[in-house]
RODO-2510 file (C-alpha; in nm, 4 decimals, decimal comma):
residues 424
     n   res          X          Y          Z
     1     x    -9,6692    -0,9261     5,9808
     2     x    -9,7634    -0,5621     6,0299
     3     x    -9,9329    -0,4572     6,3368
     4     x   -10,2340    -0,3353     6,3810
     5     x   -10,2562     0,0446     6,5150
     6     x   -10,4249     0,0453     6,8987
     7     x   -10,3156     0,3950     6,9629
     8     x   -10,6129     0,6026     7,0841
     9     x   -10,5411     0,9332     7,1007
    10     x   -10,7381     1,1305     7,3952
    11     x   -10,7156     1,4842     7,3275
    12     x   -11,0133     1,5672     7,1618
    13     x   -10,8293     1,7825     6,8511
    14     x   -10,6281     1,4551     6,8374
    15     x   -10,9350     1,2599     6,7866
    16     x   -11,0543     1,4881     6,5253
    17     x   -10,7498     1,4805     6,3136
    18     x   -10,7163     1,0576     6,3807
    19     x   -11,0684     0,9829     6,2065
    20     x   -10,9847     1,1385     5,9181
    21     x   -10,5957     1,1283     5,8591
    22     x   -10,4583     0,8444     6,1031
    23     x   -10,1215     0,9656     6,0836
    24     x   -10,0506     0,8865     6,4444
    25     x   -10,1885     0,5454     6,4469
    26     x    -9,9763     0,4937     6,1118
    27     x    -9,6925     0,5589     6,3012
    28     x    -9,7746     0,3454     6,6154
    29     x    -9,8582     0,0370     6,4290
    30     x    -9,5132     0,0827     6,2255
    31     x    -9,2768     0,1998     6,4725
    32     x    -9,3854     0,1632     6,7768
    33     x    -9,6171    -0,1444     6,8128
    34     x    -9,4491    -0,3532     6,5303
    35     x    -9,3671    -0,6720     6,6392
    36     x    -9,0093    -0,7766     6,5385
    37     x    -8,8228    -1,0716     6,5538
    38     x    -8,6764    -1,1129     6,9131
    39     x    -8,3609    -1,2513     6,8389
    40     x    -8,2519    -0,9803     6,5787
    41     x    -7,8974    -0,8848     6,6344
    42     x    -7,7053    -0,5722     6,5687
    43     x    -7,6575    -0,6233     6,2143
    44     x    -8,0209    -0,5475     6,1693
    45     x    -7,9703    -0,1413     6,2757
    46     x    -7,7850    -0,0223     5,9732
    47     x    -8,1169     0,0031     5,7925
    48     x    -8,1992     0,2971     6,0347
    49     x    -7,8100     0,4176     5,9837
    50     x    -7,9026     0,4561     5,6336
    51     x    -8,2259     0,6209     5,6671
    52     x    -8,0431     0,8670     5,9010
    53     x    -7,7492     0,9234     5,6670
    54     x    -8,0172     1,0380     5,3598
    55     x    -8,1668     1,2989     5,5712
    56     x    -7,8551     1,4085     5,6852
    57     x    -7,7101     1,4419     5,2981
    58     x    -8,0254     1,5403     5,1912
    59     x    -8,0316     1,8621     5,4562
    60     x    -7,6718     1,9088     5,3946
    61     x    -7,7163     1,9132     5,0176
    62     x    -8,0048     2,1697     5,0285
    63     x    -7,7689     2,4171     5,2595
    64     x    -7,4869     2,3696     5,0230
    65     x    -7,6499     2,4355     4,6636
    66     x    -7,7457     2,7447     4,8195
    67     x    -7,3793     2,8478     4,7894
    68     x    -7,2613     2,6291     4,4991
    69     x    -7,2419     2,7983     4,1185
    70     x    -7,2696     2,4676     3,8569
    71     x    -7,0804     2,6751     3,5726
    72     x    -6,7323     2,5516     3,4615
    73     x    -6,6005     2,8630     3,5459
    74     x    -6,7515     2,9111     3,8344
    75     x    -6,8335     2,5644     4,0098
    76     x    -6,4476     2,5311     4,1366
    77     x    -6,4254     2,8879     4,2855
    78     x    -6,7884     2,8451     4,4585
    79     x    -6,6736     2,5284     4,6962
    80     x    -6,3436     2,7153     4,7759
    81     x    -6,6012     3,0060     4,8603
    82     x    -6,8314     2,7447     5,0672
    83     x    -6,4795     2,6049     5,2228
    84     x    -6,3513     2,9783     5,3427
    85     x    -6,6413     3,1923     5,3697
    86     x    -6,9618     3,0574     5,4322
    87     x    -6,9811     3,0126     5,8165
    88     x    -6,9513     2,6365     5,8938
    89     x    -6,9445     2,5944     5,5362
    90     x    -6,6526     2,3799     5,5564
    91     x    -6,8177     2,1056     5,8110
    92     x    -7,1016     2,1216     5,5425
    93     x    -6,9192     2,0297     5,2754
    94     x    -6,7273     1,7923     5,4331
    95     x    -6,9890     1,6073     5,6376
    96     x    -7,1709     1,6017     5,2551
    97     x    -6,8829     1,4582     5,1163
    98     x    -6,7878     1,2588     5,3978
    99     x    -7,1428     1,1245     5,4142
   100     x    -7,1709     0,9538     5,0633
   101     x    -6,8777     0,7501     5,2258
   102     x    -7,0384     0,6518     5,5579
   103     x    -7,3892     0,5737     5,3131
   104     x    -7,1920     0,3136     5,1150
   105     x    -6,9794     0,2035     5,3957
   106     x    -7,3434     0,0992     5,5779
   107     x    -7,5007    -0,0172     5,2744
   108     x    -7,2237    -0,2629     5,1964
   109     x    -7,2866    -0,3895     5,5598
   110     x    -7,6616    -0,4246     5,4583
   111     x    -7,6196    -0,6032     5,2123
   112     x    -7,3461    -0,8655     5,2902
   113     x    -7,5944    -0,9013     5,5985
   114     x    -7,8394    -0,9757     5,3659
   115     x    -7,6298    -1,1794     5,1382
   116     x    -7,5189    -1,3627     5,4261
   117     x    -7,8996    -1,4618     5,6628
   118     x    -8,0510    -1,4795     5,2997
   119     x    -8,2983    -1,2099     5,3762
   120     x    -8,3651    -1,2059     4,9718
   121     x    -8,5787    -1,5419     4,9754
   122     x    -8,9070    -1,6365     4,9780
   123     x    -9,1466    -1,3721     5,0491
   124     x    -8,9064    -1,0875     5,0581
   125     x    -8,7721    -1,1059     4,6918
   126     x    -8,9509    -0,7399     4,6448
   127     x    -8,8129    -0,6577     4,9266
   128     x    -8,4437    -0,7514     4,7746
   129     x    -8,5349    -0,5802     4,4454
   130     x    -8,6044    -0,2431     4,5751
   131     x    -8,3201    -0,2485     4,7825
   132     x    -8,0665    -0,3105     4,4557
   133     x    -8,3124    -0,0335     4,3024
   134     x    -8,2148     0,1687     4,6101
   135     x    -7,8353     0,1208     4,5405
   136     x    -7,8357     0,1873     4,1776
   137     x    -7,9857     0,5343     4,2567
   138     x    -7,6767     0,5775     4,5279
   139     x    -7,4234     0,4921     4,2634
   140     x    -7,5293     0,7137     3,9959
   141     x    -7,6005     1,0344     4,2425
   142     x    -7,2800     0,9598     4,4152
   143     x    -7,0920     0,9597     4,0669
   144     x    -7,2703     1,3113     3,9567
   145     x    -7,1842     1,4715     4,3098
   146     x    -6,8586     1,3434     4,2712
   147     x    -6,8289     1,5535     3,9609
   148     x    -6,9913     1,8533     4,0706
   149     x    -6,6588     2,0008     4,2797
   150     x    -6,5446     2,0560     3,9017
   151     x    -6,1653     1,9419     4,0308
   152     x    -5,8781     1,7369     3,8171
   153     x    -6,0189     1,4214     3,9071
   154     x    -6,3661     1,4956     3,8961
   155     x    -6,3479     1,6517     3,5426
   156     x    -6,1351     1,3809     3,4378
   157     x    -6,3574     1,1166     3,6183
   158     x    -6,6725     1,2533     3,3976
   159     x    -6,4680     1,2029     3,1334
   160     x    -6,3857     0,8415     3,2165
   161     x    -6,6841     0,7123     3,2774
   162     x    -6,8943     0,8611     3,0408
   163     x    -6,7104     0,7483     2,7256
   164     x    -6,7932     0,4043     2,8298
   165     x    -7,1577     0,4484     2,7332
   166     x    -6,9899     0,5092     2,3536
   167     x    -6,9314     0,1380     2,3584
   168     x    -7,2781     0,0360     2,3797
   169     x    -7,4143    -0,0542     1,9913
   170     x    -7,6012     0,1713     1,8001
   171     x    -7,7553     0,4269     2,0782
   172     x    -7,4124     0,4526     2,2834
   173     x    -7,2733     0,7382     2,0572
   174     x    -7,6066     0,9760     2,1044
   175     x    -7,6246     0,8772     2,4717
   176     x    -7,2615     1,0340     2,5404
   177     x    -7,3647     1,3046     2,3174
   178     x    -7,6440     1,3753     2,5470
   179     x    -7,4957     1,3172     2,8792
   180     x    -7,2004     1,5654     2,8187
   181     x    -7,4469     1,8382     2,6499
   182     x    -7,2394     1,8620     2,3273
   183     x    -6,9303     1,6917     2,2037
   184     x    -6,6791     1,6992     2,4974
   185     x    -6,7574     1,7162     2,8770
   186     x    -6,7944     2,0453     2,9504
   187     x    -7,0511     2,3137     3,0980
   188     x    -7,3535     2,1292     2,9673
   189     x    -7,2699     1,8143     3,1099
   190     x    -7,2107     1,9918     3,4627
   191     x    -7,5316     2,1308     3,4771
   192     x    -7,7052     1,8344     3,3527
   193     x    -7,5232     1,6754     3,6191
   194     x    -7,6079     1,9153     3,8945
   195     x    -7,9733     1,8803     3,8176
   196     x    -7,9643     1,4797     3,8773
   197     x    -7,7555     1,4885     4,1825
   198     x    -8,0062     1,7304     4,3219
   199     x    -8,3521     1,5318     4,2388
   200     x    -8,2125     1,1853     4,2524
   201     x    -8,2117     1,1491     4,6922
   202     x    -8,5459     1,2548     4,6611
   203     x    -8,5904     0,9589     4,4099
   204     x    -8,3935     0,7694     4,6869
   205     x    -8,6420     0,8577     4,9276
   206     x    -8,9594     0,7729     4,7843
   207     x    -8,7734     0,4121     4,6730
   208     x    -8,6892     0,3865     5,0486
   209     x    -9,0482     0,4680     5,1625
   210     x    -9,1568     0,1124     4,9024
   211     x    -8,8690    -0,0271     5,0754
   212     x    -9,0035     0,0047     5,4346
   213     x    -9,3633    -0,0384     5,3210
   214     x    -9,2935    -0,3990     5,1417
   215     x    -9,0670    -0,4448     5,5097
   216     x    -9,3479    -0,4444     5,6901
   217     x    -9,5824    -0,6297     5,5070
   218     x    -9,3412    -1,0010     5,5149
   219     x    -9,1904    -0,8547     5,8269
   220     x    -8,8267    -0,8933     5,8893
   221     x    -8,6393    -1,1983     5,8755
   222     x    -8,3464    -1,2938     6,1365
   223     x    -8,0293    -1,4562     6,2519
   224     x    -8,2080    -1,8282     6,2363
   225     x    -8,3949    -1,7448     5,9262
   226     x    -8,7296    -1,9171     6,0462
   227     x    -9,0697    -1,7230     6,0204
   228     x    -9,2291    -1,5813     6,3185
   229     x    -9,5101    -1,8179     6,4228
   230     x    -9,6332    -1,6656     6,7665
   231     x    -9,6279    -1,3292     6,9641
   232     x    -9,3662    -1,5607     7,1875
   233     x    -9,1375    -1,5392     6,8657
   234     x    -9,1998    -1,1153     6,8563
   235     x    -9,1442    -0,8121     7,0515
   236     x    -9,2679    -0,4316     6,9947
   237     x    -9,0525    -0,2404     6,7774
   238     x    -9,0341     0,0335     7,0542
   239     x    -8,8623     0,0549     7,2690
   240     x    -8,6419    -0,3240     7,1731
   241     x    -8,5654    -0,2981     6,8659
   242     x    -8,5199     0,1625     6,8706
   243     x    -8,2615     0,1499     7,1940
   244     x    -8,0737    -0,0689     6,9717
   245     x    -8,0985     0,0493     6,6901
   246     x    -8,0184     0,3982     6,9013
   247     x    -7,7366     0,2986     7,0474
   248     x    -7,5435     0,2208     6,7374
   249     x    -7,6474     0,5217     6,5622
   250     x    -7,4438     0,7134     6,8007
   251     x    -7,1457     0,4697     6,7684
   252     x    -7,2251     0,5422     6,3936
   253     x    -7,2132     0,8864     6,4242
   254     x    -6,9190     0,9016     6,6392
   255     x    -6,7132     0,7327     6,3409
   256     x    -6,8374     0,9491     6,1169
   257     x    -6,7833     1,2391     6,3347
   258     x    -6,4079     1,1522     6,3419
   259     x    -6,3680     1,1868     5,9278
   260     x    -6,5008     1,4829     5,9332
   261     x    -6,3361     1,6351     6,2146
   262     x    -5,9647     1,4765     6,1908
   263     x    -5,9331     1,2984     5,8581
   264     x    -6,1986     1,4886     5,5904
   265     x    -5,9662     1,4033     5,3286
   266     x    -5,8840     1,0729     5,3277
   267     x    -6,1243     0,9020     5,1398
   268     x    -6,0791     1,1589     4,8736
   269     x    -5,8132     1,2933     4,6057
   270     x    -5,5265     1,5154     4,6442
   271     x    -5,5645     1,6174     4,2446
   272     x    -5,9285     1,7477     4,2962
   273     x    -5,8147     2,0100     4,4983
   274     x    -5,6710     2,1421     4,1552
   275     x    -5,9360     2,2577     3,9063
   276     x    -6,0330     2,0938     3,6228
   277     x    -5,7664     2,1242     3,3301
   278     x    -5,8972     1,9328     2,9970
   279     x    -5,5516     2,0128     2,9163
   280     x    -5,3319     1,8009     3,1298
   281     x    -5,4566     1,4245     3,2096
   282     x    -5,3966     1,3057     3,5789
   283     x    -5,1331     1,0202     3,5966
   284     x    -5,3631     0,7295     3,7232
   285     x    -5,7549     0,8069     3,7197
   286     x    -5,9385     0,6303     3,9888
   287     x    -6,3024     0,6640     4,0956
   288     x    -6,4095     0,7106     4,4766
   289     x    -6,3667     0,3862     4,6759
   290     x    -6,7312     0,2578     4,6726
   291     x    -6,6732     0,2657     4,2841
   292     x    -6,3010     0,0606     4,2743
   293     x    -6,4748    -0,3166     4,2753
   294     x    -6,6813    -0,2548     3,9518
   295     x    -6,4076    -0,0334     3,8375
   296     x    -6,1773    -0,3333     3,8438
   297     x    -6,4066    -0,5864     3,6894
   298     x    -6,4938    -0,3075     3,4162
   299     x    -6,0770    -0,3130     3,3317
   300     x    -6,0423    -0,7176     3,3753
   301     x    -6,2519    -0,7075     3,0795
   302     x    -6,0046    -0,6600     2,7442
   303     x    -6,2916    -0,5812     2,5099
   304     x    -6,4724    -0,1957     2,5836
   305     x    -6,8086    -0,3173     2,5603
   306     x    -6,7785    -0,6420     2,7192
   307     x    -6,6253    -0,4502     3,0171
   308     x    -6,9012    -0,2000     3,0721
   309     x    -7,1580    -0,4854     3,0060
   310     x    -7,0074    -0,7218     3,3377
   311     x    -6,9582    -0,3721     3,4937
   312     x    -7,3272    -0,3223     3,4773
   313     x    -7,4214    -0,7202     3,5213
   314     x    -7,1958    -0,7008     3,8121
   315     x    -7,5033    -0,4898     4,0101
   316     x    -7,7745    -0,6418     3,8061
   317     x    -7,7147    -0,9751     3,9188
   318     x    -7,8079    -0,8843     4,2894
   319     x    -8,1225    -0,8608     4,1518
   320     x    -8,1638    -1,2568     4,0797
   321     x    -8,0366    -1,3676     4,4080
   322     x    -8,3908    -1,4734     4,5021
   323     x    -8,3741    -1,7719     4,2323
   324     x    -8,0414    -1,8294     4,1391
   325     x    -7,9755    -1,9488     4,5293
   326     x    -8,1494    -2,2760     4,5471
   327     x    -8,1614    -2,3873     4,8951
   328     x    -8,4331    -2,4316     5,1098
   329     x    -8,2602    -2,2627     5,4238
   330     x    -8,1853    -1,8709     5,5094
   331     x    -7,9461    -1,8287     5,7418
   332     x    -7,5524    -1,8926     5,6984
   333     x    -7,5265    -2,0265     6,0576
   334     x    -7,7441    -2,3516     5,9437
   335     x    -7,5460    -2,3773     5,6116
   336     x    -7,1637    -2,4797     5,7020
   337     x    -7,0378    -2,4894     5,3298
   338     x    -7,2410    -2,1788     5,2461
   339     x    -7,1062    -1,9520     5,5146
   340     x    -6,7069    -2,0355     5,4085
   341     x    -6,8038    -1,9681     5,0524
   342     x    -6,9356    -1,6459     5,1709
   343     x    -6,6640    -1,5631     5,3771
   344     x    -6,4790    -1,5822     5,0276
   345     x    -6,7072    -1,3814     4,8436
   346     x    -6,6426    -1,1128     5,0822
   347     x    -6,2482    -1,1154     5,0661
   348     x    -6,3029    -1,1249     4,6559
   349     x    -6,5091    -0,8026     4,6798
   350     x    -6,2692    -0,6449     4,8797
   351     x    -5,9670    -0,7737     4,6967
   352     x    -6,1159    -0,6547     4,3675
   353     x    -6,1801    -0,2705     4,5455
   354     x    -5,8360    -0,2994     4,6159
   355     x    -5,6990    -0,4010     4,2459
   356     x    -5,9741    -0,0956     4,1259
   357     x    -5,6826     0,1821     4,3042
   358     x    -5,3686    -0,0059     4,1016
   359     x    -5,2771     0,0438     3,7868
   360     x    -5,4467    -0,1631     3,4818
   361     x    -5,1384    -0,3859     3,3978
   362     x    -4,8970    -0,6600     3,4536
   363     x    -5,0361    -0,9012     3,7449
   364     x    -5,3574    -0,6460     3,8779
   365     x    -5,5476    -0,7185     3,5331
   366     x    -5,4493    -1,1257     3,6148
   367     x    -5,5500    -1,1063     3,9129
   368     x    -5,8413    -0,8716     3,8735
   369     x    -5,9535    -1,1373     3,6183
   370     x    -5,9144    -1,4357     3,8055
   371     x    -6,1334    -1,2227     4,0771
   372     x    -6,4428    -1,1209     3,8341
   373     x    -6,4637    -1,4588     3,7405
   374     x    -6,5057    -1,6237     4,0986
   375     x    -6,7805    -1,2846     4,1856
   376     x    -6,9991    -1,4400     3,8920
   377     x    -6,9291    -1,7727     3,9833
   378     x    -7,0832    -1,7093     4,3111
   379     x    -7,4145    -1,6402     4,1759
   380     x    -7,4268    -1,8514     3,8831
   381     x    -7,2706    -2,1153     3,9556
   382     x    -7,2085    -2,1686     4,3909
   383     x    -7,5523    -2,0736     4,4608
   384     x    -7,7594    -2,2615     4,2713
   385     x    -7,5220    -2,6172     4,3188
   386     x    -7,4427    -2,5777     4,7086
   387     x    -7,8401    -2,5229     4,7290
   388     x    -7,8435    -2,9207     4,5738
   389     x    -7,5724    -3,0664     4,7600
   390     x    -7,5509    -2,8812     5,0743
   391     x    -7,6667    -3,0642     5,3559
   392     x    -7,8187    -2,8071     5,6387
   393     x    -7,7727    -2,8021     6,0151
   394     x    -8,0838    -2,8957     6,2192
   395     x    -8,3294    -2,5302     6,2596
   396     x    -8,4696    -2,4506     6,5856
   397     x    -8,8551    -2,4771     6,6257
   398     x    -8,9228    -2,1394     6,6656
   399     x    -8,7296    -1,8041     6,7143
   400     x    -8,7980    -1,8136     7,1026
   401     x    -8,6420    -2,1744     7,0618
   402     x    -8,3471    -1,9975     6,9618
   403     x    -8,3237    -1,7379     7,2184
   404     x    -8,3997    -1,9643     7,4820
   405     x    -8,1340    -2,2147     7,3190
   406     x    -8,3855    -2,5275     7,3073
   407     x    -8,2594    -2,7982     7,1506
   408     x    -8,2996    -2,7504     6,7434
   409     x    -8,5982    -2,9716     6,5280
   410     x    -8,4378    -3,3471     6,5293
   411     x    -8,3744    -3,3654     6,1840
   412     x    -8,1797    -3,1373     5,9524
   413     x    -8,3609    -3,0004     5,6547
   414     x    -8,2795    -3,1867     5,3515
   415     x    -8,2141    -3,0289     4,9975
   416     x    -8,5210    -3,0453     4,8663
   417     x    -8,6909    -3,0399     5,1906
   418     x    -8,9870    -2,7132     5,2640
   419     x    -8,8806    -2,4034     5,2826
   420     x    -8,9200    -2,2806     5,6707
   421     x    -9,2334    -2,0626     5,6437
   422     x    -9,4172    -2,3316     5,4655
   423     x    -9,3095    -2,6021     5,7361
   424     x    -9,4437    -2,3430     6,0040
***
């Protein structure tokens, strides 16, 4: 659905550098003359939110390991020097560590958005796959930057986390051997982690760039979930879709603003402003908040490797969205018994996040188990049998159908019935 470029440049350097590196008209056909989906709402701008956030943690991150000492004698001292004497170092830092925060807090709203219009079907199951891809790589540079302070709860944290690969047969002893650098989490393992953290957003970044690419080849789906099927259906990206997409970056950025001006500490630790002490074990070890859900189903889980193995399926099964969801329709506003089921799914998650802070006993583990089970269930087991016996609303005609609130197709789609691209 990409565009095709019709910039023509007129200064005659410009024409030069066009024939032979179209840059410009690259950028035109992508950004500027793209067609997009008329009816797309505001849930559709946190993709640029998130492309904003990267560059700003990837500029911020640059700045601050120009400062920052990854020795375990050292590491601790060099933030407090980055906190008091580096000028602005502290609104660095904190808009760094503020800013893995505001990625996950937009990602999550990505993806229930996706989760929710079914922008993982039919042709956009790349699409889906590179955006779990995408995650992944935030979860395990978020986790290595969150060690990198070198406080009490980072250290201990590491610790944590890394033992769990010890359950995995056969390999899982060497691979905590080699992730800590030696036999205990020291030195080593911070500088090993140091070195990820720093190359991994660049990883991000060149997953993002497949990301966009594969966007703009099936084009972006919307609230009604039916395919584009005239330029009556489209508008240019620029300037519909950017003022949007403008407008709540600045909200954005206003929230964001406020954590790191008035609350920089609240989605963090008191104990990590303590350094690390191998010597004396914090009371309750918890991971930072984006963690807590998978944290939670890793502790439902009474057997070690069982736990780390849903912990990991927990993410993997994003992945097989695409065909383990089995109905013919997208978007939750044409699927009544999907969209309360949902609804559900999104209280578990949360609920689970919340049971990840508490304490692994009494009623948290039953109800933390109860939890994992129905976040499985969802994929294995709602998805593909609501997809069966789910019976659709009517779908409009076409997107401008929608807009202009024409009456919807006369029948609803049945079960089995063509998928809406192939009806088109």
């Amino acid at each position: 659905m990409s565009a095709h470029s019709t910039y023509q440049p007129t200064n005659p350097v410009m024409k030069w550098f066009e024939s032979r590196l179209p840059i410009a008209g690259l950028i035109h056909s992508s950004f500027i003359a793209y067609p997009t989906p008329r009816n797309l709402n505001y849930w559709w701008t946190f993709g640029g939110i998130l492309t904003f956030v990267l560059g700003v943690q990837i500029v911020t991150g640059i700045i601050l390991v120009m400062h920052y000492t990854p020795h375990d004698t050292l590491a601790f001292r060099s933030v407090e020097h980055i906190m008091r004497d580096v000028n602005y170092g502290w609104m660095l830092r904190y808009i760094h560590a503020n800013g893995a925060s505001m990625f996950f807090i937009a990602v999550y709203v990505h993806m229930f958005r996706g989760l929710y219009y079914g922008s993982y079907k039919a042709p956009r199951e790349v699409l889906w796959i590179l955006g779990v891809i995408i995650y992944v790589l935030m979860m395990a540079t978020a986790f290595m930057g969150y060690v990198l302070p070198w406080g009490q709860m980072s250290y201990w944290g590491a610790v944590v986390i890394t033992n769990f690969f010890s359950a995995i047969p056969i390999v899982g002893e060497s691979i905590t051997t080699w992730l800590w650098g030696g036999y205990a989490v020291g030195n080593p393992t911070l500088q090993r982690f140091f070195s990820l953290h720093y190359l991994l957003p660049f990883a991000i970044a060149g997953v993002v760039v497949l990301h966009v690419w594969a966007l703009h080849v099936v084009g972006q789906n919307n609230p009604t979930g039916v395919e584009a099927k005239s330029s009556q259906d489209t508008v240019p990206f620029t300037p519909y879709a950017t003022v949007k997409d403008g407008f709540l970056m600045v909200v954005f950025c206003v929230f964001f603003a406020w954590f790191v001006f008035y609350i920089p500490n609240y989605l963090g630790h008191a104990d990590n402003y303590n350094p690390a002490n191998p010597g004396a074990t914090p009371a309750h070890i918890v991971p930072e908040w984006y963690f807590l859900p998978f944290y939670a189903i890793l502790r439902a889980i009474p057997d070690k490797l069982l736990g780390v193995i849903a912990m990991f399926s927990a993410v993997v099964i994003l992945a097989f969205a695409p065909w383990l969801d089995t109905s013919r329709v997208r978007s939750a506003n044409y699927r009544p018994l999907y969209k309360q089921f949902f609804w559900v799914f999104v209280i578990v998650c949360v609920l689970l996040g919340w049971l990840g802070s508490k304490p692994a006993e009494g009623g948290y583990v039953i109800a933390a188990r109860i939890l994992t089970f129905w976040y499985f269930a969802h994929f294995l087991i709602i998805l593909p049998v609501l997809g069966l016996i789910e019976k659709p609303l009517p779908l409009p005609n076409s997107i401008a159908d929608s807009v202009l609130k024409k009456p919807a197709s006369g029948a609803p789609v049945a079960a089995g019935a063509a998928s809406p691209e192939k009806r088109g």
